[in-house]
mmCIF file as gemmi writes it, N, C-alpha and C atoms, coordinates in Angstrom:
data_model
loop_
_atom_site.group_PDB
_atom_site.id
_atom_site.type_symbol
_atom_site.label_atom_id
_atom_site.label_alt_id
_atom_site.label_comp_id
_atom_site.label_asym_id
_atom_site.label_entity_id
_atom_site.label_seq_id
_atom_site.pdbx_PDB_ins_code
_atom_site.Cartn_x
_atom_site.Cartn_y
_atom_site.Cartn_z
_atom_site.occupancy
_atom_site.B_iso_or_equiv
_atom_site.pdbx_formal_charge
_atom_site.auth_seq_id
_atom_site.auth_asym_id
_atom_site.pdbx_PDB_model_num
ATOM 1 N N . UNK Axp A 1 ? -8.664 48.163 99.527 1 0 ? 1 A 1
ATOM 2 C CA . UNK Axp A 1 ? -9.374 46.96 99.131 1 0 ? 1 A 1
ATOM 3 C C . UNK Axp A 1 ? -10.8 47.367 98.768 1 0 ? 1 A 1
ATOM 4 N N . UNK Axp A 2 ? -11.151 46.875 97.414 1 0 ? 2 A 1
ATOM 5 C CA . UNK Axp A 2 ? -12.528 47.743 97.193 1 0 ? 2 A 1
ATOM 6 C C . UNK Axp A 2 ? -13.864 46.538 98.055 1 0 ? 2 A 1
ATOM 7 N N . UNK Axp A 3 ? -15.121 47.157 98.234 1 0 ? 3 A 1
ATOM 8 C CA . UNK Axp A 3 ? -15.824 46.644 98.707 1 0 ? 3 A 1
ATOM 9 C C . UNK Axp A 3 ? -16.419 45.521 97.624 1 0 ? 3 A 1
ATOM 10 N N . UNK Axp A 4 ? -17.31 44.373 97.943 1 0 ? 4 A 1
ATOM 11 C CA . UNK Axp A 4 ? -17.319 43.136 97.245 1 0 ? 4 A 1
ATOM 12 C C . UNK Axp A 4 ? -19.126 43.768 97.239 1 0 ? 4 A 1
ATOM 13 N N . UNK Axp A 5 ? -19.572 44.022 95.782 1 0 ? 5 A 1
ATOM 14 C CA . UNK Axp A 5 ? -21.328 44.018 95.588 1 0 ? 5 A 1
ATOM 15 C C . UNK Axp A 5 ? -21.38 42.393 95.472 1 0 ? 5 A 1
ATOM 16 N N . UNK Axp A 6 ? -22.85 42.794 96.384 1 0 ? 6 A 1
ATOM 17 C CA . UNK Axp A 6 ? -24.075 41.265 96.369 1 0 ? 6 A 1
ATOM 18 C C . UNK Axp A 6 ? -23.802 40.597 94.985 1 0 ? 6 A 1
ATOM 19 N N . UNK Axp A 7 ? -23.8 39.367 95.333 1 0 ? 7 A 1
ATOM 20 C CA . UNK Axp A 7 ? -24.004 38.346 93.852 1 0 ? 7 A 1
ATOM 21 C C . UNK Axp A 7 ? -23.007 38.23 93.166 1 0 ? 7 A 1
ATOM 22 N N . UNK Axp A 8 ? -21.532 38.863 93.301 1 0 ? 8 A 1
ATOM 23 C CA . UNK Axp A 8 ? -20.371 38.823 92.776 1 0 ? 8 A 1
ATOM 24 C C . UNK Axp A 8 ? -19.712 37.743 93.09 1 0 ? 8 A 1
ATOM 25 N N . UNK Axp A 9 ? -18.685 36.874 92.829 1 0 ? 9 A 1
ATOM 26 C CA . UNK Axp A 9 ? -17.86 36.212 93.263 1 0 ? 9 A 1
ATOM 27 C C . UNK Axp A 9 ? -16.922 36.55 94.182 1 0 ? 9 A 1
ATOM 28 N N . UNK Axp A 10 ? -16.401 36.015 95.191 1 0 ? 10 A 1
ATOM 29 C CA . UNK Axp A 10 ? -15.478 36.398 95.886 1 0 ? 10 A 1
ATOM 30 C C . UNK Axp A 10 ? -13.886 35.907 95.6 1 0 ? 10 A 1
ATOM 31 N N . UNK Axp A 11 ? -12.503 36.641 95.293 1 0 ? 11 A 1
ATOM 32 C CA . UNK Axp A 11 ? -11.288 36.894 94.659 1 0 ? 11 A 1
ATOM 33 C C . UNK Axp A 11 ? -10.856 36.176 95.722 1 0 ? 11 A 1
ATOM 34 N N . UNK Axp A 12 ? -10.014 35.356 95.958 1 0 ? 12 A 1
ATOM 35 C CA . UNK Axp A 12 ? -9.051 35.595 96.693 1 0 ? 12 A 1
ATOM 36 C C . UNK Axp A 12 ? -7.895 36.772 96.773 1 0 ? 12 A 1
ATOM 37 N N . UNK Axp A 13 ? -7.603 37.028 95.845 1 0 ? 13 A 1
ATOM 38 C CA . UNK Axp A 13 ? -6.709 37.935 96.042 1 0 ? 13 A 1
ATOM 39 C C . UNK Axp A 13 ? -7.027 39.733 96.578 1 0 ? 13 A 1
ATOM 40 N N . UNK Axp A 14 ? -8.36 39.213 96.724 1 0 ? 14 A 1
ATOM 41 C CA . UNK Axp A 14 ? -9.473 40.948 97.501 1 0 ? 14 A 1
ATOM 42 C C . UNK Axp A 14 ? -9.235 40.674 98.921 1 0 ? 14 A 1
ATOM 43 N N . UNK Axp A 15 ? -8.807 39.281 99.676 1 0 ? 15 A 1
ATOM 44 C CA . UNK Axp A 15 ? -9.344 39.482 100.964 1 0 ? 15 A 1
ATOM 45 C C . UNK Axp A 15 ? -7.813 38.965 101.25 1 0 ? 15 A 1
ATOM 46 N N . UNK Axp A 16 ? -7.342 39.756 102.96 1 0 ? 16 A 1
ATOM 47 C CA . UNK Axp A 16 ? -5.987 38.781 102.901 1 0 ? 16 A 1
ATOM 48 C C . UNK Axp A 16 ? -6.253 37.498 103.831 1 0 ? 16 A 1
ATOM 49 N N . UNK Axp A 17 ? -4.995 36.681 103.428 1 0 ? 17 A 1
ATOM 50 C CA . UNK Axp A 17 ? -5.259 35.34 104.02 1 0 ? 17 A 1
ATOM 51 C C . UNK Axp A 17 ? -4.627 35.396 105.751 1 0 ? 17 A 1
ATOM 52 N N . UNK Axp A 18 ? -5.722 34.658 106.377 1 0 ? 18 A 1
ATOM 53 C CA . UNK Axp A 18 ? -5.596 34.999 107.595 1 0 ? 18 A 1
ATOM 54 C C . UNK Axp A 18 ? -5.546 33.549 108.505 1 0 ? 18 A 1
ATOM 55 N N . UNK Axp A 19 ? -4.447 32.662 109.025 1 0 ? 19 A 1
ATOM 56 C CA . UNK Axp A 19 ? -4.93 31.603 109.456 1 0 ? 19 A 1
ATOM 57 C C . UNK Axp A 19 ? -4.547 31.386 111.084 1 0 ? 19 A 1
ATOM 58 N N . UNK Axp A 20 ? -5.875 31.709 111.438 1 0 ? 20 A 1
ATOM 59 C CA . UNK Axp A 20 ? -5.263 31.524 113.447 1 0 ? 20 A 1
ATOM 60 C C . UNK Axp A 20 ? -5.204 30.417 113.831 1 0 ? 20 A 1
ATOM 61 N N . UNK Axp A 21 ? -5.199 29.39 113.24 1 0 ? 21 A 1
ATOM 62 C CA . UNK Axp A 21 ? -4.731 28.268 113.405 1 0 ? 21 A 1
ATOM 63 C C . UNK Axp A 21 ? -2.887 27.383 113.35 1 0 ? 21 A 1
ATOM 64 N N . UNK Axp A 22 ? -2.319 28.673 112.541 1 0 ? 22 A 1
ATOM 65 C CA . UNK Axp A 22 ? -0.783 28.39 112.182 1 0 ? 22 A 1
ATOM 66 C C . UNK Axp A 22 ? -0.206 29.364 113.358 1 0 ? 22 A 1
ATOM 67 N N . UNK Axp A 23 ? 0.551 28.583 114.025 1 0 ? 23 A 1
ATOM 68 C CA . UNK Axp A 23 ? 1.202 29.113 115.317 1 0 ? 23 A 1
ATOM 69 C C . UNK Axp A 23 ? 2.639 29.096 114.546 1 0 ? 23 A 1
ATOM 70 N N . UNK Axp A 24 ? 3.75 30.234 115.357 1 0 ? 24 A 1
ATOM 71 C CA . UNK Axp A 24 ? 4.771 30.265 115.231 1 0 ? 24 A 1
ATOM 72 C C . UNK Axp A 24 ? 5.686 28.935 115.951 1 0 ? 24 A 1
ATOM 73 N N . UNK Axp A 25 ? 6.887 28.952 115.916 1 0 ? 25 A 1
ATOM 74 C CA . UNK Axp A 25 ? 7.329 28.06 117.176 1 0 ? 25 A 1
ATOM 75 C C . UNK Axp A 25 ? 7.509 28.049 118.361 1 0 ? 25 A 1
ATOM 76 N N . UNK Axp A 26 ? 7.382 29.357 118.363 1 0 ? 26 A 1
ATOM 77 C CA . UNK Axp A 26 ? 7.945 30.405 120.077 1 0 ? 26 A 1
ATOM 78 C C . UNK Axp A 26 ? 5.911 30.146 120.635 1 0 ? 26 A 1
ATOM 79 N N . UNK Axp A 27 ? 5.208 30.738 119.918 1 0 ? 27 A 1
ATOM 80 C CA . UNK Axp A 27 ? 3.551 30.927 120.264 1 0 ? 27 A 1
ATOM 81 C C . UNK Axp A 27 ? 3.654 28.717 120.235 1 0 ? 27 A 1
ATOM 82 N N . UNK Axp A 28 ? 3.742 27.883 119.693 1 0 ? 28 A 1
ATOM 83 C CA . UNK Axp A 28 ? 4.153 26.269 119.746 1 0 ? 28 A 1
ATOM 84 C C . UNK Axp A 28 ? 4.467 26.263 121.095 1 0 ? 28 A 1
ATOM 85 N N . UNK Axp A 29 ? 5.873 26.706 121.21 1 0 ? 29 A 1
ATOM 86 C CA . UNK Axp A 29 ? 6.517 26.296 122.39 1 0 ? 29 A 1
ATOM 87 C C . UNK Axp A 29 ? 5.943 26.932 123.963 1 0 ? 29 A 1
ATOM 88 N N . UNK Axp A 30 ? 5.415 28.073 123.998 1 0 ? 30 A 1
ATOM 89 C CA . UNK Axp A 30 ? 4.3 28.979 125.122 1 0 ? 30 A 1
ATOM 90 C C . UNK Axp A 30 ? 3.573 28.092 125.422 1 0 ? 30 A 1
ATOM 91 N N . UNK Axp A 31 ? 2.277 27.596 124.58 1 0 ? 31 A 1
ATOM 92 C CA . UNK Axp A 31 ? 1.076 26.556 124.672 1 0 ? 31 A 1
ATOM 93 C C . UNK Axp A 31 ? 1.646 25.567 125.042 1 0 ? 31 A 1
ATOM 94 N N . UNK Axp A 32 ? 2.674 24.632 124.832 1 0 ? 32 A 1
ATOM 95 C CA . UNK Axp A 32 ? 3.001 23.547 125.614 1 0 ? 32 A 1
ATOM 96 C C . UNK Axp A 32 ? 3.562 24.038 126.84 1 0 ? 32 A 1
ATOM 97 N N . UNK Axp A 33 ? 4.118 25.029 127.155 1 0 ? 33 A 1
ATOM 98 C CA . UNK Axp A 33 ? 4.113 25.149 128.103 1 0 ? 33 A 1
ATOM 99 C C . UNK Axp A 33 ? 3.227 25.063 129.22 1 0 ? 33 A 1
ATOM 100 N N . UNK Axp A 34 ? 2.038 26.553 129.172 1 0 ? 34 A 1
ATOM 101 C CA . UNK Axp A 34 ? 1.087 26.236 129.428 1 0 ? 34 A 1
ATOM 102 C C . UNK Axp A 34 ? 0.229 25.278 129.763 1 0 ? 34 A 1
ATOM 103 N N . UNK Axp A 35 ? 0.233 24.631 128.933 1 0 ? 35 A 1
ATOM 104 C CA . UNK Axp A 35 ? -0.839 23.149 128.917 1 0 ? 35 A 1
ATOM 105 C C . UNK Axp A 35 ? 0.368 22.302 130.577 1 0 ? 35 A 1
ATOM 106 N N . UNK Axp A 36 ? 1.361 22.383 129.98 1 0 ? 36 A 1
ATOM 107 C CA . UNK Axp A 36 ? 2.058 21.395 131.33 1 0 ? 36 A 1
ATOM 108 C C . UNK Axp A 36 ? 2.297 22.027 132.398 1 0 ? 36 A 1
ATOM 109 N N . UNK Axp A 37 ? 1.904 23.246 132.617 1 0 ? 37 A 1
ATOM 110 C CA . UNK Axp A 37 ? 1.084 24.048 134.188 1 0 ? 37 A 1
ATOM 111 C C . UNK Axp A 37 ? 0.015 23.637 134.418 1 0 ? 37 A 1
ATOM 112 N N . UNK Axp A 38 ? -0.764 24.397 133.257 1 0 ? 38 A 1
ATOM 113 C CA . UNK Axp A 38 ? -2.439 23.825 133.735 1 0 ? 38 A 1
ATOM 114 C C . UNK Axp A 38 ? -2.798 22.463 133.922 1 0 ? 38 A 1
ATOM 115 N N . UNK Axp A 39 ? -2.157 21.669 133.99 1 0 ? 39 A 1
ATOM 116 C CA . UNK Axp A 39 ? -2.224 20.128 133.77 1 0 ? 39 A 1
ATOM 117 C C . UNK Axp A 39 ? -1.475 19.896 135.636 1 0 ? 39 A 1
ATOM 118 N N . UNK Axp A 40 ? -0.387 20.603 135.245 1 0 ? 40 A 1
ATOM 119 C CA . UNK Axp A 40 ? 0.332 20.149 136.915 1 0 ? 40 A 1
ATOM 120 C C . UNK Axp A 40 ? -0.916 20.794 138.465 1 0 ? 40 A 1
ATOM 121 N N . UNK Axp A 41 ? -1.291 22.14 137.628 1 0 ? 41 A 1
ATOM 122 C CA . UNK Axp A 41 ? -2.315 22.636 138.716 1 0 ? 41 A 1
ATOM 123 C C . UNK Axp A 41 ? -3.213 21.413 138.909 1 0 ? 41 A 1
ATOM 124 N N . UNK Axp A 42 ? -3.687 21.192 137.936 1 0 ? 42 A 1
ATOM 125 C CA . UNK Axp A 42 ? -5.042 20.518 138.185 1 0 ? 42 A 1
ATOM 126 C C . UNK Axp A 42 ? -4.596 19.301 138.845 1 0 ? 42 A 1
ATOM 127 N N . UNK Axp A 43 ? -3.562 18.478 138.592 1 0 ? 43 A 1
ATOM 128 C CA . UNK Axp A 43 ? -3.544 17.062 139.005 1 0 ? 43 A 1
ATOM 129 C C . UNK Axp A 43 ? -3.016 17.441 140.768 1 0 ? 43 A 1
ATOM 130 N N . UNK Axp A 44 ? -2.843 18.651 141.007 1 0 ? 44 A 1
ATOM 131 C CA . UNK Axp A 44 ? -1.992 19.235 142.59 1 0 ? 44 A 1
ATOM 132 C C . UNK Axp A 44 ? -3.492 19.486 143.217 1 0 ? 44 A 1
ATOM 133 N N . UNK Axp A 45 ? -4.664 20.012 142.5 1 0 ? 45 A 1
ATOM 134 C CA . UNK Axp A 45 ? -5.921 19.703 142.855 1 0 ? 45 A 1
ATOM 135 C C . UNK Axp A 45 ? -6.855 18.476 143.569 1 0 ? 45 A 1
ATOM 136 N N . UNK Axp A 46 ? -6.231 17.456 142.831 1 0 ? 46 A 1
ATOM 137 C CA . UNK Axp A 46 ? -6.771 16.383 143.128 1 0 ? 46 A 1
ATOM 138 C C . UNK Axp A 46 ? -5.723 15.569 143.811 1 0 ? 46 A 1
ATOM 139 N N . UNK Axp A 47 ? -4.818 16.085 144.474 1 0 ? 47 A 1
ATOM 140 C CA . UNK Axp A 47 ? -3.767 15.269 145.904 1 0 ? 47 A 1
ATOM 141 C C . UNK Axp A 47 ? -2.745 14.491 145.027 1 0 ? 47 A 1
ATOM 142 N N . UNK Axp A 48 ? -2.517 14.952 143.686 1 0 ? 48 A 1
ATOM 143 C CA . UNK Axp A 48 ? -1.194 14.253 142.776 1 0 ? 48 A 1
ATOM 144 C C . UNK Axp A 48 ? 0.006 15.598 142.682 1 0 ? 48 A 1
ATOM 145 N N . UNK Axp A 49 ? 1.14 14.758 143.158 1 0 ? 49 A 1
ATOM 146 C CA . UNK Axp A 49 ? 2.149 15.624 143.182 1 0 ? 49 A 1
ATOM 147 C C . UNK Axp A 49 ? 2.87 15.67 141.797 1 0 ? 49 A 1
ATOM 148 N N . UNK Axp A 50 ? 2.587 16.245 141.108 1 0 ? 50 A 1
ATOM 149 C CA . UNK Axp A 50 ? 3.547 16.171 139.786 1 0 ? 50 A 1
ATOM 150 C C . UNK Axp A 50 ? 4.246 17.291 139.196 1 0 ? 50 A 1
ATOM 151 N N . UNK Axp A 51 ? 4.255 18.055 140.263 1 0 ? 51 A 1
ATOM 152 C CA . UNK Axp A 51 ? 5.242 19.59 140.383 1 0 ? 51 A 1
ATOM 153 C C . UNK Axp A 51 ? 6.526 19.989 139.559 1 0 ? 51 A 1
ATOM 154 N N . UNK Axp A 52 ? 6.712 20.951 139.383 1 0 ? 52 A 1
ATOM 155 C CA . UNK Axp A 52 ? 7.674 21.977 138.776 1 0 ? 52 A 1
ATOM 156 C C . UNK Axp A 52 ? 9.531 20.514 138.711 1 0 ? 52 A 1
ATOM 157 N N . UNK Axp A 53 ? 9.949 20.483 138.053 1 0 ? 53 A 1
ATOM 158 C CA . UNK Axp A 53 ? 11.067 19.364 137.791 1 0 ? 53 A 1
ATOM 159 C C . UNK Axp A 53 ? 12.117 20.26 138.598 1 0 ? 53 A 1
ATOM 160 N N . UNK Axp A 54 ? 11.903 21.93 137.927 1 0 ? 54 A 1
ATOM 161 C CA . UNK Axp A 54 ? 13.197 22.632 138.371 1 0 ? 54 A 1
ATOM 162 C C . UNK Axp A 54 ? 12.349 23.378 139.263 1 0 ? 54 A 1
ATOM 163 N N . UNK Axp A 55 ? 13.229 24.344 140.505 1 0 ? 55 A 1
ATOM 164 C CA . UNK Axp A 55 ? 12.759 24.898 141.395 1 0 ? 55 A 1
ATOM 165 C C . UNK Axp A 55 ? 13.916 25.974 141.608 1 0 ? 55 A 1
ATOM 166 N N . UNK Axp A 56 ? 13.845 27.144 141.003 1 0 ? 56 A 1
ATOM 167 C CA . UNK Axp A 56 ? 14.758 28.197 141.199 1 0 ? 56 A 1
ATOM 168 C C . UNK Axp A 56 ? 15.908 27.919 140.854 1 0 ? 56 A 1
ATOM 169 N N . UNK Axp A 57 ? 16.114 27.54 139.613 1 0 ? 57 A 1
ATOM 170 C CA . UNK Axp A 57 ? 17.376 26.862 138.933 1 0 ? 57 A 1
ATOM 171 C C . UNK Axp A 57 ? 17.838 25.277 139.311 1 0 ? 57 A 1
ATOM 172 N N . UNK Axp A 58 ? 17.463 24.713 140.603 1 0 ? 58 A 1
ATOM 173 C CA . UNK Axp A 58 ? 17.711 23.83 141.035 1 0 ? 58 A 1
ATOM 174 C C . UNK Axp A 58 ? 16.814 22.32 140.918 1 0 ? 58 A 1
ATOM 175 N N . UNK Axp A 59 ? 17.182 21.045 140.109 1 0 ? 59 A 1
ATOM 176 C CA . UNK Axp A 59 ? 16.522 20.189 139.725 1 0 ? 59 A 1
ATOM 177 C C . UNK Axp A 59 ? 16.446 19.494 141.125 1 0 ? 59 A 1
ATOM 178 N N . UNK Axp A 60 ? 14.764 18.916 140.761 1 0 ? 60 A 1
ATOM 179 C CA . UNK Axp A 60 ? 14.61 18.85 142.036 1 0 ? 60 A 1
ATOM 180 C C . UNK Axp A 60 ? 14.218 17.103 141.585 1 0 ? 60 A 1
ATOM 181 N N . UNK Axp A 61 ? 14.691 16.091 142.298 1 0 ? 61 A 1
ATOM 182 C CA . UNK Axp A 61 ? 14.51 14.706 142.226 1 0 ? 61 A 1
ATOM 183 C C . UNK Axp A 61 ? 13.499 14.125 143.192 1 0 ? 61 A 1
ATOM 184 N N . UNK Axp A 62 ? 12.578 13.192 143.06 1 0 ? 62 A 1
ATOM 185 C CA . UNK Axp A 62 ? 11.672 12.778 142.848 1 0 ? 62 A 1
ATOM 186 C C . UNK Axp A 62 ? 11.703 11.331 143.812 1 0 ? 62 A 1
């Protein structure tokens, strides 16, 4: 990729396109995960039980 001199226009097609904003479905499906841990921690913080559904394969009722 050649280097871009001062005052030139910039190509798109010189730089590649890069967007860390577009998640896969698997990297989708991780983050929701996530988020509904960090969410269960925090509310187990403040004396709300809203814990794990399954517990070592075993659904656990409520």
């Amino acid at each position: 990729m050649p280097l871009q001199r001062p005052g030139l226009p910039l190509r798109g097609e010189d730089s590649p396109l890069i967007r860390p904003y577009v998640l896969t479905p698997e990297e989708r499906q991780e983050r929701r995960l996530q988020r509904g841990r960090r969410r269960a921690l925090w509310l187990a913080v403040h004396g709300i039980d809203a814990g794990p559904r399954w517990i070592h394969g075993v659904e656990v009722v409520s």
